[in-house]
N, C-alpha and C positions, 0 to 999 in steps of 0.2 A: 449556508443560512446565516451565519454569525457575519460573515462576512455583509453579506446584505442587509444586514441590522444594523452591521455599521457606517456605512456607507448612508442608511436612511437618517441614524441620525447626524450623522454630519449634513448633509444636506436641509434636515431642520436646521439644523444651527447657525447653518448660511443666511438660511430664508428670513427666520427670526434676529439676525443681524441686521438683514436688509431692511426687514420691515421696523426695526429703532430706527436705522437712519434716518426714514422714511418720514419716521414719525419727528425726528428733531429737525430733522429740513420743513416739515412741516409748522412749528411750532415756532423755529425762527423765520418763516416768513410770516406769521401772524405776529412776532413782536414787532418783523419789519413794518407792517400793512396797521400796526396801532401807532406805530411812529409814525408814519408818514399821512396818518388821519389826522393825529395829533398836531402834528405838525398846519396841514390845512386849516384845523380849528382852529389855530394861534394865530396861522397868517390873517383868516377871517373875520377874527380878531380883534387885532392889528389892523385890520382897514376900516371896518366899524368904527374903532377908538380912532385913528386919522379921521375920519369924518367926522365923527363929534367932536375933533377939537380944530377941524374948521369950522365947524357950525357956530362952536363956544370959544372963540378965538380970545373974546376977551376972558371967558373964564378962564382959559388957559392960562392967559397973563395973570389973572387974579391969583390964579394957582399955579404959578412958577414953582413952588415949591413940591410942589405935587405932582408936575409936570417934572423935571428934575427927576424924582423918583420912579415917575413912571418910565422915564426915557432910562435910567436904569436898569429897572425891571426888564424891560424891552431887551436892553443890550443883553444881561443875563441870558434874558429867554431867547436870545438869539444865538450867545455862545453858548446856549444849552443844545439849539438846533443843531446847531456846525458839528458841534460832539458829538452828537445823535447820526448826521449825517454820518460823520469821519467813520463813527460805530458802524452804522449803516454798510459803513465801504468796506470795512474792513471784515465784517459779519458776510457780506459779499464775495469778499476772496474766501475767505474758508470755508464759505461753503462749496465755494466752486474746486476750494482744493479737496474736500470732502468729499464732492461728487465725482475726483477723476481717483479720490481714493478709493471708493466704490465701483467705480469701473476697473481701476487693479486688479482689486478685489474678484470682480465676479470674471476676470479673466481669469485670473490664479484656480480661480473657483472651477472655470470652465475644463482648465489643463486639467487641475486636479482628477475632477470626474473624470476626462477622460482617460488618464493614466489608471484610475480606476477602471473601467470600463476593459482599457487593454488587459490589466493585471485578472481582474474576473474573467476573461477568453481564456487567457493563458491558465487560470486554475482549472475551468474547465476541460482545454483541452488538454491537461493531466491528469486528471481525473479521470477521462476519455482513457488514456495511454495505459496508467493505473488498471482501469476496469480488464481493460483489454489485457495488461500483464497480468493481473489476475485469474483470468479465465485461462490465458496459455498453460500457465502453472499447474491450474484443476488440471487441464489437458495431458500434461506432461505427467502430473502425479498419477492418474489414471492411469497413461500407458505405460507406468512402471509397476504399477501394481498388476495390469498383464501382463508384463515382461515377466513378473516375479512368479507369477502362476505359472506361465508355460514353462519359465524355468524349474519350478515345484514339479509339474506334467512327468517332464522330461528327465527330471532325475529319477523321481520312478519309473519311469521306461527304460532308462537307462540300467537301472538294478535288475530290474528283470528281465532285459537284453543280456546280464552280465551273469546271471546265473541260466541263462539257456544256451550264454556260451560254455558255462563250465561243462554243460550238460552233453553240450554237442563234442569237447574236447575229449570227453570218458569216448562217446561212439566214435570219434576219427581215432582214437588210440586204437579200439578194437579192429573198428575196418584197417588200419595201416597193418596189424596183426595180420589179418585176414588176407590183405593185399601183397605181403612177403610172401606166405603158402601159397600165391595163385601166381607169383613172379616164375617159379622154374616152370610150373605150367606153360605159362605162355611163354618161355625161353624155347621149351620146345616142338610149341606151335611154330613159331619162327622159323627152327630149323627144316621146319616139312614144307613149311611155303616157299621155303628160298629153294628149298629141292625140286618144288613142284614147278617153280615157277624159271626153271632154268630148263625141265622138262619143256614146259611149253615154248620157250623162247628156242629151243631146237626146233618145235613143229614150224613157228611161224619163220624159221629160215628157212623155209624149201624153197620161195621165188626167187628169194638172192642165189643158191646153189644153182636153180634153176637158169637164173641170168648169166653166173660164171660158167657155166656147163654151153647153153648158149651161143657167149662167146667164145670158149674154146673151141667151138663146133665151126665157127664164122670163121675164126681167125681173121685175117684184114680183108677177106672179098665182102663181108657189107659191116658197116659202121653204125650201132647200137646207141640206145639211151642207155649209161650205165645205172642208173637207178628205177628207172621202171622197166627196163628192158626193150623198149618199142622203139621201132625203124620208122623214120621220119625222110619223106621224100618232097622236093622242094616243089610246088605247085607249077610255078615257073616251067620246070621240065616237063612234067604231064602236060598242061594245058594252055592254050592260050590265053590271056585277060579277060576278064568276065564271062568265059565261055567253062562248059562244065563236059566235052567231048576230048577226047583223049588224043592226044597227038601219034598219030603213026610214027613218028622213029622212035618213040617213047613206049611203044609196047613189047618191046623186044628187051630193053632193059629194068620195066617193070615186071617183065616174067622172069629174069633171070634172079629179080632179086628177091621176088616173093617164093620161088624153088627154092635158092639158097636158105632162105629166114625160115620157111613153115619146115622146107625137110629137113633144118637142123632140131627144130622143135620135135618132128613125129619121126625120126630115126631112134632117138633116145626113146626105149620105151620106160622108161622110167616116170621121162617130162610127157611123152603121148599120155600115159596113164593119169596124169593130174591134169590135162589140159579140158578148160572147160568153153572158150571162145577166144577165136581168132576179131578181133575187130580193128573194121577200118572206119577213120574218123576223119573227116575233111575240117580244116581251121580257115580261118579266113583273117586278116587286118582288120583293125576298127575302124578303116574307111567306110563309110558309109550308113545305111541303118541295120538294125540290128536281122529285121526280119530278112531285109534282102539279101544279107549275107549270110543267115542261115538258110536261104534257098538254093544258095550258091554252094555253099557248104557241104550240103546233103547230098544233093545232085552231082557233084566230084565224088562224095564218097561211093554212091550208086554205080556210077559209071565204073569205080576202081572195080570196085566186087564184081559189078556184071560182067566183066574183062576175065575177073580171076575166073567167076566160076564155068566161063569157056575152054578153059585153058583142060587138058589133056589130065596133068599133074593131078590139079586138083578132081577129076572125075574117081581119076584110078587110088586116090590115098583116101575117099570119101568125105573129106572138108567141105561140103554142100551145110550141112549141118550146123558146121562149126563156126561159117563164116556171118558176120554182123556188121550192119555199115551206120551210119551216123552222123550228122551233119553237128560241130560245135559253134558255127559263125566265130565271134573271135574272144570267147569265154575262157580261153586258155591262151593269153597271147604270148610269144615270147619274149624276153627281156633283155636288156643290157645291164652291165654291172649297177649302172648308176641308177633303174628301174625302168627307163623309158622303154618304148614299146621298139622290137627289133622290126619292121609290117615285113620285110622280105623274108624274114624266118618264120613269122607269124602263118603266112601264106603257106600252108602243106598239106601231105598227107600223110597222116602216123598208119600203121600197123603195129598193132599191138598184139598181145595175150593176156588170159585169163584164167587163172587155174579155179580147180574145183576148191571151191569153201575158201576161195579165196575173201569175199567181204566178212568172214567170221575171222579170218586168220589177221585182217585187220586191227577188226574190233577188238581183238586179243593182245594183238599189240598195241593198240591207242591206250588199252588197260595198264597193261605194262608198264608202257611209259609215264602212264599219271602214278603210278607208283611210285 
């Protein structure tokens, strides 16, 4: 506001400059415009008094004397003119130097405003800047005066966090008490689990003794899976490609080797007494699809079984019972070290067994083992 009050009255002070000049430019050209009336009324005259003193030619002579004076007067009045002129001329330049004074002038004038004008933007926009840093600062003082509260919050949480620690250190003192008297306790629960649990791990060795027993029974006339115990016969031998019907030279030493396998199993009555299924399982390669080779699969195992249960052995040991057939397709394929698929080993027929409680005697060992 001060500032625009100053600004206004410079800007009077301009105007009212302007308008003196105004006023003395005006006032010297009304001395010039009475000079140069004046001036007409003398020449006017001057020609008037020239015609009367043709007219009075001889008064003139009469009055030489007067004439004389008047052609003096004349001169005066003329070097009075010249001077007036010269004044004239000279009142002429100054003023015209006057009027580029005033044009200076209302240039400087001009600037000035305008540096004015820039310098008013410029306080405004600090004043802008200003307002604006002012309000950030409400802002900031604000959010420190919440910072300060939730700090305030938080230290009495903090106190009271600090005394329901103490609170809880008295009862972990106690439970740790409480927890040394229950240590030889569970010292020896330990001991009876490790006892019980070496009992069972005896139980679930019967199929391994079983498989060693087995093969001491086989010795080298047939060649065993040493881990599951199951006799694997090469597809290729049984049967022809794609075909699921049993090769005639091939039943002669399929019967020889399922005598040998089943009656090492049911001589032993130890292994006869746990024995729960004999099963035969056809595999196949992953040539092809899934279903078709599970048709293929089945129907090889079928025909195995249907073979055995003609066979004489199995009538007279009663293995009708015991025997189970199964088609895998090639859900079990076998492998080479590197994992790729072996298809010519893939392609068989296992014989297997299965003792009684055998899927519990698993479970008992899957248990085991996550121990």
């Amino acid at each position: 506001m001060f500032l625009k009050n100053k600004r206004d009255s410079e800007t009077n002070f301009w105007i009212s400059y302007a308008d003196l000049m105004a006023g003395l430019l005006f006032v010297f050209i009304l001395v010039i415009g009475a000079i140069v009336v004046k001036s007409m009324v003398l020449k006017q005259t001057l020609a008037s008094k020239e015609n009367s003193l043709e007219n009075s030619l001889s008064a003139l002579l009469l009055r030489d004397k007067e004439v004389q004076k008047l052609k003096r007067l004349l001169a005066a009045r003329s070097n009075e003119l010249n001077a007036s002129q010269e004044a004239l001329l000279i009142s002429k330049n100054a003023l015209q130097l006057k009027t580029q004074e005033i044009e200076n002038l209302n240039n400087i004038l001009l600037a000035q405003n305008t540096q004015i004008d820039d310098f008013n933007n410029k306080i405004i926009l600090m004043q802008n800047l200003l307002d604006e840093s002012n309000a950030s600062i409400q802002t900031q003082n604000k959010k420190l005066q919440d910072y300060k509260n939730q700090v305030l919050v938080l230290s009495n949480s903090l106190t009271a966090k600090e005394d329901a620690l103490k609170l809880k250190d008295k009862k972990l003192l106690t439970l740790l008490h409480s927890l040394d008297e229950k240590a030889t306790q569970y010292d020896t629960l330990v001991a009876k689990m490790q006892s019980q649990k070496a009992r069972i791990k005896n139980l679930t060795g019967v199929k391994i003794r079983v498989i060693a027993a087995l093969k001491k029974s086989l010795g080298k006339k047939v060649s065993i899976d040493a881990q599951s115990g199951s006799l694997r016969l090469a597809s290729n031998i049984l049967f022809t490609k794609n075909s699921a019907v049993l090769k005639p030279q091939a039943k002669k030493e399929l019967k020889k080797i399922f005598i040998n396998y089943v009656g090492a199993l049911t001589a032993n009555k130890q292994i006869k007494s746990q024995l729960d299924r004999i099963i035969i399982e056809g595999h196949t390669d992953s040539d092809g699809g899934y279903l078709l080779n599970l048709n293929l699969s089945q129907k090889r195992a079928y025909a195995v079984m249907n073979y055995l249960l003609s066979l004489r052995f199995t009538q007279q040991n009663h293995l009708k019972s015991l025997l189970v057939a199964s088609g895998r397709s090639y859900q079990d394929p076998v492998l080479y070290k590197n994992g790729k698929e072996n298809k010519q080993a893939s392609r068989r027929i296992e014989i297997k067994f299965r003792l009684k409680n055998d899927d519990a005697m698993h479970e008992i060992e899957s248990i085991l083992e996550y121990e």
